[in-house]
C-alpha positions in Angstrom: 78.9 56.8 71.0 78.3 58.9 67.7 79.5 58.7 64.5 80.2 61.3 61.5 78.3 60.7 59.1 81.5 61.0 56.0 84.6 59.3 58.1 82.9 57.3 60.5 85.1 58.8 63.0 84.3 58.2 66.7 82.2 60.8 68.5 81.9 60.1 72.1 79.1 61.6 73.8 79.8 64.4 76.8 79.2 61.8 79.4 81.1 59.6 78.2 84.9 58.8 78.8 87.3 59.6 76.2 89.7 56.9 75.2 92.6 57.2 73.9 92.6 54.4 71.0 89.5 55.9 69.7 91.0 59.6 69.3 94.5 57.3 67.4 91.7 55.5 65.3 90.5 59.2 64.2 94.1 60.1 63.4 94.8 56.9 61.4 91.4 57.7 59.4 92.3 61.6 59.0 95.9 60.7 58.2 94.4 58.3 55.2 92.0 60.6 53.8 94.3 63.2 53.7 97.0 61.3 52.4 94.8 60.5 49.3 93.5 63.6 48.6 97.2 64.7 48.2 98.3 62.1 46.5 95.3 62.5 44.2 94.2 58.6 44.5 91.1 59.5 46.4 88.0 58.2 43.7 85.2 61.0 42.6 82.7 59.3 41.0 81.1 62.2 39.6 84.2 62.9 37.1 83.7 62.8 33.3 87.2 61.2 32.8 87.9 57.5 32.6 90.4 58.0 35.4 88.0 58.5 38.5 91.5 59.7 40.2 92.2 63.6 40.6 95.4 63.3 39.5 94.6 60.5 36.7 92.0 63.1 35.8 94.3 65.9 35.6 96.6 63.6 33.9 94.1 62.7 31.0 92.8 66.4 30.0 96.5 67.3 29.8 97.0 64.5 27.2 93.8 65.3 25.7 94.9 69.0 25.7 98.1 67.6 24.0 96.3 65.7 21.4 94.3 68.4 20.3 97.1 70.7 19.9 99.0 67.9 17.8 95.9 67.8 15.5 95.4 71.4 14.8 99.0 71.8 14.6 99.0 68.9 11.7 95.6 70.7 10.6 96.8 74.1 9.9 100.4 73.2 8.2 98.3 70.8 5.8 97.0 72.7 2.8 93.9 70.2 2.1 93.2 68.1 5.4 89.6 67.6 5.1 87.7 64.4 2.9 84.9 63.5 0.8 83.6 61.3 -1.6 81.3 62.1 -4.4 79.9 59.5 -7.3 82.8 56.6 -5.7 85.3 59.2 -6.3 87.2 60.3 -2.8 88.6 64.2 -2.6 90.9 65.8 -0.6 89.7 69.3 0.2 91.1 72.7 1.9 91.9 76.5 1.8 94.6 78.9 0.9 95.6 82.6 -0.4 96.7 83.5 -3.2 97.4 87.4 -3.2 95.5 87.8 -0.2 92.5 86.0 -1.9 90.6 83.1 -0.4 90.3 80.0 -2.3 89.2 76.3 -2.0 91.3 73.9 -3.3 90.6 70.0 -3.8 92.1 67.1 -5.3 90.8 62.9 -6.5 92.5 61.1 -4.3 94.5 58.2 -5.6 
């Protein structure tokens, strides 16, 4: 008897008699692997997430996604969002218009 090489399922050879446990093994294997790839649980090492998961993967770029929105959101409504420190002294830095004119704006933090 054979094997595939990913599932392991049974491959009997032509002269060989078929049995029927081994073709309900294959289904119970098939069902499995099927089940977890829609259900997302099925591991992939190769992901660049924490969450080797598909759907944990999915899951954590959408809150990433979310995050990042939240941050440019809070970036853009704040008028001086950025930081540094010269001689000790910490600033609070940023842009605006005035008439249609760009400037740079900063302030000693306190």
């Amino acid at each position: 008897m054979k094997y595939t090489p990913n599932l392991n399922l049974k491959q009997p050879e032509l002269t060989e008699n078929v049995l029927i446990s081994d073709i309900n093994e294959n289904m119970d294997v098939l069902d499995a692997a099927v089940n977890e790839l829609q259900q997302g649980t099925k591991e992939i090492p190769d992901l660049e997430t924490e969450d080797k998961t598909l759907g944990g993967a999915i899951n954590e770029v959408k809150n990433e996604v979310i995050n990042v929105k939240q941050e440019i959101e809070s970036h853009v409504i704040n008028p001086m969002p950025h930081m540094f420190v010269d001689n000790g002294k910490t600033y609070r830095w940023g842009f605006r218009t005035v008439n249609g004119e760009p400037q740079i704006i900063s302030e000693e933090v306190i």
